[in-house]
C-alpha positions as CSV (number, residue, x, y, z in Angstrom):
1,X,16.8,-3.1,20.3
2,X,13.2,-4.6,20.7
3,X,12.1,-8.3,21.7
4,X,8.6,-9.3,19.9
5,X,6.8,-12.1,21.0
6,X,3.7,-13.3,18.1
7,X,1.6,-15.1,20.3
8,X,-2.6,-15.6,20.4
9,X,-4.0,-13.5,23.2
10,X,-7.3,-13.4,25.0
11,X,-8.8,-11.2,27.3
12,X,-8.4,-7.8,28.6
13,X,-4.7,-6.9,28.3
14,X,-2.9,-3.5,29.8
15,X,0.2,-3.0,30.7
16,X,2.1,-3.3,33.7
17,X,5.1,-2.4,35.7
18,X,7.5,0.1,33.5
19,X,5.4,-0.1,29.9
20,X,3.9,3.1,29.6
21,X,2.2,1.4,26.9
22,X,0.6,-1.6,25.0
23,X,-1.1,-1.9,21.8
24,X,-2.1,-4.9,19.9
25,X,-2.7,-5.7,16.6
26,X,-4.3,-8.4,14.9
27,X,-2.3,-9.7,11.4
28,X,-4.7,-7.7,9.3
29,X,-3.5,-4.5,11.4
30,X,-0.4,-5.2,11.7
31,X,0.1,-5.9,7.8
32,X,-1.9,-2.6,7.1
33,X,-0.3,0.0,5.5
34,X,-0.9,2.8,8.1
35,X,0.7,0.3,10.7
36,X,3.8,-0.4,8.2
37,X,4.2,3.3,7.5
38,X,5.5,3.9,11.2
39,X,8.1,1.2,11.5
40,X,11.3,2.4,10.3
41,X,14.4,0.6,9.6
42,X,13.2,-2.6,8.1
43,X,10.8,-3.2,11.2
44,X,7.9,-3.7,9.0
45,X,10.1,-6.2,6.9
46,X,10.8,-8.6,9.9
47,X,6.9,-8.1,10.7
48,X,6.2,-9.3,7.5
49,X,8.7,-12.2,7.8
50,X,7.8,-13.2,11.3
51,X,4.1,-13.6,10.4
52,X,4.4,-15.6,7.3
53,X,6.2,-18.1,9.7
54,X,3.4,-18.2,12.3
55,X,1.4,-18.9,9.2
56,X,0.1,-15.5,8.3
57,X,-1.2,-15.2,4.8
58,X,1.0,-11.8,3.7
């Protein structure tokens, strides 16, 4: 289970405490198909969905 936030970001983000990790994507990237090909599951469906609510154009 995941928890995704969609929220405008400025500045120089890294990641902190446990997160190994962080990448960011802007709605073109995120839409792209080499971002959608990794998200199995229906992941890339709810990013789709989630998006078009924040206003995306899909």
């Amino acid at each position: 289970m995941s928890l995704a936030y969609i929220v405008p970001v400025t500045g120089d983000c890294r990641p902190r405490q446990d997160a190994l990790d962080l990448v960011w994507f802007s709605p073109q990237e995120a839409l792209s198909e080499a971002v959608q090909s990794e998200m199995p599951g229906g992941h890339g469906v709810l990013l789709k969905q989630a998006l078009a609510h924040a206003g995306c154009v899909i």
